[in-house]
N, C-alpha and C positions, 0 to 999 in steps of 0.2 A: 699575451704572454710570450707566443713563439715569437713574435717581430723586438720583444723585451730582449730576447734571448739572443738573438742574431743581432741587435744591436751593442748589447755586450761582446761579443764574442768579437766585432769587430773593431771596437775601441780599445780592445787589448792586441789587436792584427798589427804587425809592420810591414811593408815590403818594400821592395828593393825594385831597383831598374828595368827587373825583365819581365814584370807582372804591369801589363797596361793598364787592365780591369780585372778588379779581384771579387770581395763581396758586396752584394747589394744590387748586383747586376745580374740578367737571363745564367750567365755563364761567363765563366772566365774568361780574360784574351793575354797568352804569354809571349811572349819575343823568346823567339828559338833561337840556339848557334847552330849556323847551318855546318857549322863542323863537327859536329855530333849529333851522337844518335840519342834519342828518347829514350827511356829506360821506366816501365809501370809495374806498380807492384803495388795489389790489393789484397789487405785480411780484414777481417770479422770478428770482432770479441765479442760472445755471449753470455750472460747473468747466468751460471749453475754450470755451465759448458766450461768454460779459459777462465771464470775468475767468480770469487763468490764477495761474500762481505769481510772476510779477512786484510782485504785489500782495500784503503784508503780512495777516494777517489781522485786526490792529487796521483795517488802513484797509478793508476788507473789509465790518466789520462798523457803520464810517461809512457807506460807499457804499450799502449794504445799508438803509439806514432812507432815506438822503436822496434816495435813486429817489423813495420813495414821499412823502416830505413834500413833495418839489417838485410833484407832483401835486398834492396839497392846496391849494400857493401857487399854482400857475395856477388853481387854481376860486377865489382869495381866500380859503379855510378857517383857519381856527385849529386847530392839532393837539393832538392832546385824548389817544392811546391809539395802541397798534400790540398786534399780534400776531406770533409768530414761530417761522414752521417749517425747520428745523433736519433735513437729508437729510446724515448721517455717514455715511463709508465704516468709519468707527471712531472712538471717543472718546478723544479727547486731549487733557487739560487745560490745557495749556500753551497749544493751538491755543485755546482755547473760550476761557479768560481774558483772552486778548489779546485775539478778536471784539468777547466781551461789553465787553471796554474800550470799544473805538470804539465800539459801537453803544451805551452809555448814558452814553457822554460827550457827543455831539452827542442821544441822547433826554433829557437831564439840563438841555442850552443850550436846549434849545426847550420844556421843561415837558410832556413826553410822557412819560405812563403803558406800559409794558409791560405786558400784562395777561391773558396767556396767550400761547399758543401748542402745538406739538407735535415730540416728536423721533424720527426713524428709521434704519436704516441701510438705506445706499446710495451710487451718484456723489453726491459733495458737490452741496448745492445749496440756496439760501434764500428764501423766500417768505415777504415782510411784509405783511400787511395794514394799513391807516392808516386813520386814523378820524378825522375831525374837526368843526368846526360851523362855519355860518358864518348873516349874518343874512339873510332874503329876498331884499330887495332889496339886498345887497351881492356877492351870487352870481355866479361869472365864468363864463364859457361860453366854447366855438369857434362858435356861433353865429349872433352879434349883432352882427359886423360890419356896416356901411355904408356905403355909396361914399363918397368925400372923407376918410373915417378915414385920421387918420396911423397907422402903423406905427410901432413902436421897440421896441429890445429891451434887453434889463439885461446888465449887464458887458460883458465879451468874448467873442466866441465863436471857435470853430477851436482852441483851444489845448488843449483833452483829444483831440481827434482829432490834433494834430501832435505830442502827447506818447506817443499809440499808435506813432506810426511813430519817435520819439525817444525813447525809455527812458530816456535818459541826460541828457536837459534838463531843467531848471530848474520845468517846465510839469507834472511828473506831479503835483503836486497838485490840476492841477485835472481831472488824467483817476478818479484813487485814491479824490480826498476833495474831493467837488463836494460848495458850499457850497447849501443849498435857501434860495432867494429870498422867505424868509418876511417878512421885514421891506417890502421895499419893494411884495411882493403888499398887505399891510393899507394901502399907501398907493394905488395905483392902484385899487382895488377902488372906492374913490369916484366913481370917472371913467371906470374905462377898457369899452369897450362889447364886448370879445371877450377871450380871453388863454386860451395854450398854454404848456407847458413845453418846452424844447429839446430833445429825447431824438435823435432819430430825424436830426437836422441840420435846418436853416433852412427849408433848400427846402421839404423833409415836410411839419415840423410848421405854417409857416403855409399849405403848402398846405391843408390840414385844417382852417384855419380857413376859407379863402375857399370850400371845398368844401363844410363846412355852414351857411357864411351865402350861398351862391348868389352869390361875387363873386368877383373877382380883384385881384390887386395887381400894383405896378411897384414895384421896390425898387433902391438906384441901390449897386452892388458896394460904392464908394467909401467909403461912408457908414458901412457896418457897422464897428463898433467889432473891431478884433483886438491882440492883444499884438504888439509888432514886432519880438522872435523869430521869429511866426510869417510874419509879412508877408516876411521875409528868405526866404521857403523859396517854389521854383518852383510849388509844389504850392498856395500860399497860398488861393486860389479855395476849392478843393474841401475844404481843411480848414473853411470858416467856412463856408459854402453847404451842404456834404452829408454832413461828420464826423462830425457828433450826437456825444451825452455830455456836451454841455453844460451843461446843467438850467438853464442862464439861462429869462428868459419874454421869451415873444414876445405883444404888445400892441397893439390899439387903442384908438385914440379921437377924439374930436374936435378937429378944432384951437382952437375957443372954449375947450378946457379946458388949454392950452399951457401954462398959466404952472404950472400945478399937477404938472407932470413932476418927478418926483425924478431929482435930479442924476448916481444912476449908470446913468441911461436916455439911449439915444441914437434919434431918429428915422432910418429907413432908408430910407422908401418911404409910399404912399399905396394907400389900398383903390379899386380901378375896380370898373365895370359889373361887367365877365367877364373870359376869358380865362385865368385859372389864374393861377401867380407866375410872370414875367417879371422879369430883371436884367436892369441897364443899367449899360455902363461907360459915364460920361461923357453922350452923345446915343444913342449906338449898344447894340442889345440885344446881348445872348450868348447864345449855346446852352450849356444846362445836359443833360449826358448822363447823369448817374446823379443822385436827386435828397436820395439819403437811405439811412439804413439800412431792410436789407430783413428781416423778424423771420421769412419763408417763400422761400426761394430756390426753384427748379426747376432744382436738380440730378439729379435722376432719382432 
């Protein structure tokens, strides 16, 4: 059944010029541009952990690749290749046809090679590796912030976290089948001087930039783009602030570079000295009590 399974998996594979040997062999062999750099980025979805049976396994096997592309687009990369490991309690075709759906409909939209992986049994659970290039000097980082850098971030955010606690709304698309930011990363990449994916919720992940560029930001609640669905809900704060699952990107740069914003970007806030990330409604700051998702809890 597993060799059933890998032989499907590769009768639905395309590739392109820069993959010599892909599946069916020890390991892959890709053709590099030596005018760029490598760009890798690996996550793990686990059964009862990132996703339960609410979720389809088509949309499963979207989610499952665009963790890892969104990653790519916060460094500015181009995605080139993935890998895919593959932890079955048991092989089921029906289940794998539908994954392999999602996951080479969206690797199909973005020109991304499949080019091995491995299968086992076990608790369900999938692990992509992403591969891609990008050029020197267009490389994004957490950083390379600077004080006075605007902040902004792409789309909306809160809306896959208010879709965790509503099942039944309109919004589980973007908790299911979060679209990775690749288009408007190739445009910022020109400009922008730090940039994060949204995983972990707002607060986290630009915490993390002010944390490796040695700086702090003010970001004004008001500002941040949300769906007004979600706006309607008492909870609205903490879905956009500490929900995560967004994969939007989080961005700086300078304000001399303003005009050069693409349209589905909104300003939120400005980089300071220190001081960590601070919200403000209005004049007046907030206290933010939980900041993000936590990936190691201390439950005992």
């Amino acid at each position: 059944m597993e060799f059933d399974l890998i032989a499907f998996i590769k009768s639905k594979t395309k590739y392109d010029k820069s993959v010599i040997l892909g599946i069916n062999d020890d390991a892959a062999v890709l053709s590099l541009n030596p005018n760029k750099q490598l760009v890798v980025s690996t996550d793990t979805l686990v059964d009862g952990v990132h996703f339960d049976n609410k979720i389809s396994p088509q949309q499963l096997g979207h989610k499952s690749l665009a963790v890892n592309l969104s990653d790519l687009a916060a460094m500015g990369a181009t995605p080139k290749w993935f890998t895919l490991n593959l932890t079955l309690p048991k092989i089921e075709m029906p289940w794998i046809k539908e994954f392999v759906k999602g996951l080479l409909k969206l690797a199909n939209n973005h020109k991304v090679n499949l080019v091995g992986g491995d299968t086992t049994q076990g608790p369900l659970s999938i692990t992509i590796t992403a591969f891609g290039e990008v050029e020197t000097d267009l490389l994004l980082t957490r950083y390379s912030a600077q004080t006075k850098n605007l902040i902004a971030v792409t789309g909306q955010l809160g809306s896959a976290a208010f879709a965790l606690d509503h099942p039944e709304s309109e919004l589980t698309k973007a908790l299911f089948t979060p679209e990775p930011q690749l288009e408007i990363s190739q445009q910022i990449r020109e400009f922008a001087t730090s940039c994060i994916d949204i995983s972990d919720g707002l607060l986290a992940d630009l915490g993390h930039i002010c944390h490796q560029s040695q700086k702090g930001a003010k970001i004004s609640l008001e500002q941040i783009p949300v769906n007004s669905l979600v706006k309607k809900s008492p909870q609205w704060s903490h879905y956009v602030l500490s929900g995560g699952d967004d994969y939007q990107l989080c961005f700086t740069f300078n304000p001399s570079d303003l005009t050069k914003l693409p349209d589905n970007c909104t300003i939120i806030g400005q980089i300071c000295c220190s001081g960590g990330v601070r919200v403000y409604s209005g004049n007046k700051e907030i206290q933010i009590y939980q900041k993000g998702y936590v990936h190691f809890s201390n439950n005992g």
